[in-house]
N, C-alpha and C positions, 0 to 999 in steps of 0.2 A: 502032803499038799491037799486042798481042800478036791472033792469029789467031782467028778465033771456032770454038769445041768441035768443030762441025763440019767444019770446015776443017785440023784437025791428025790427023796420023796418028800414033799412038803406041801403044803397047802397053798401054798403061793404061786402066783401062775409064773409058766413059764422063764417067760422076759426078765420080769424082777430077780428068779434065781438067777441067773444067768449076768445079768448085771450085778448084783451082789457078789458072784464070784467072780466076777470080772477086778471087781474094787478092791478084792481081798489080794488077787495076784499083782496087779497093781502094786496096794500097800508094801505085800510085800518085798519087791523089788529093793525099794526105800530101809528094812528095816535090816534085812541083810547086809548092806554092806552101809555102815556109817558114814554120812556124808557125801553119798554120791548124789551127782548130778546127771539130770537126764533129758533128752530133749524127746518131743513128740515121739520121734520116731523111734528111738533108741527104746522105750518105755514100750511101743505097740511088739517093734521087735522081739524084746525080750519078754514079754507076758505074752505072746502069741496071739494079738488081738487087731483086727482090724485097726490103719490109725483114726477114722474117724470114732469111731469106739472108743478109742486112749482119748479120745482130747475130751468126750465128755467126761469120763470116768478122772482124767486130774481136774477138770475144773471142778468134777464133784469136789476131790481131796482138796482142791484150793477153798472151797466155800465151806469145809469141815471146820478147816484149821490146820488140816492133818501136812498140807502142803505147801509151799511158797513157790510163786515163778518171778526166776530171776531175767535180768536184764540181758538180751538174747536168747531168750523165749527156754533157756533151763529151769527143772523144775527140781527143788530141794524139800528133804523133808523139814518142816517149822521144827523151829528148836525148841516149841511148847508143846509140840505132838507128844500123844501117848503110842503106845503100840498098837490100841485096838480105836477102830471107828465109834 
């Protein structure tokens, strides 16, 4: 699994890494098990993120493509998604 904030050296501040692996754990979620469906919480839960943190990071994946929210606020991965961002 990808490196935690602290642990990557890159030129990018702070925030952005830390968002960017936020969206990676996220993604992942999704890629792991085909088909699953996830609600807010269930997503913040399980990638270990604050929920207000989860809901921007699917609305990121919802404005990619990467994601769809279905009707009662579950979120699936689009059946056009690739595996990567």
């Amino acid at each position: 699994m990808a490196r935690s904030c602290e642990a990557q050296r890159m030129s990018q501040p702070h925030q952005t890494r830390c968002f960017k692996e936020a969206l990676v754990r996220v993604q992942h979620l999704f890629v792991e098990a085909c088909g699953v469906t996830l609600t807010t919480a269930d997503a913040a839960q399980m990638a270990g993120l604050d929920r207000q943190v989860c809901r921007v990071v699917l609305r990121t994946l919802i404005e990619t493509g990467y994601l769809e929210q279905r009707p009662g606020g579950m979120f699936v991965r689009s059946s056009s998604a690739s595996h990567e961002l």
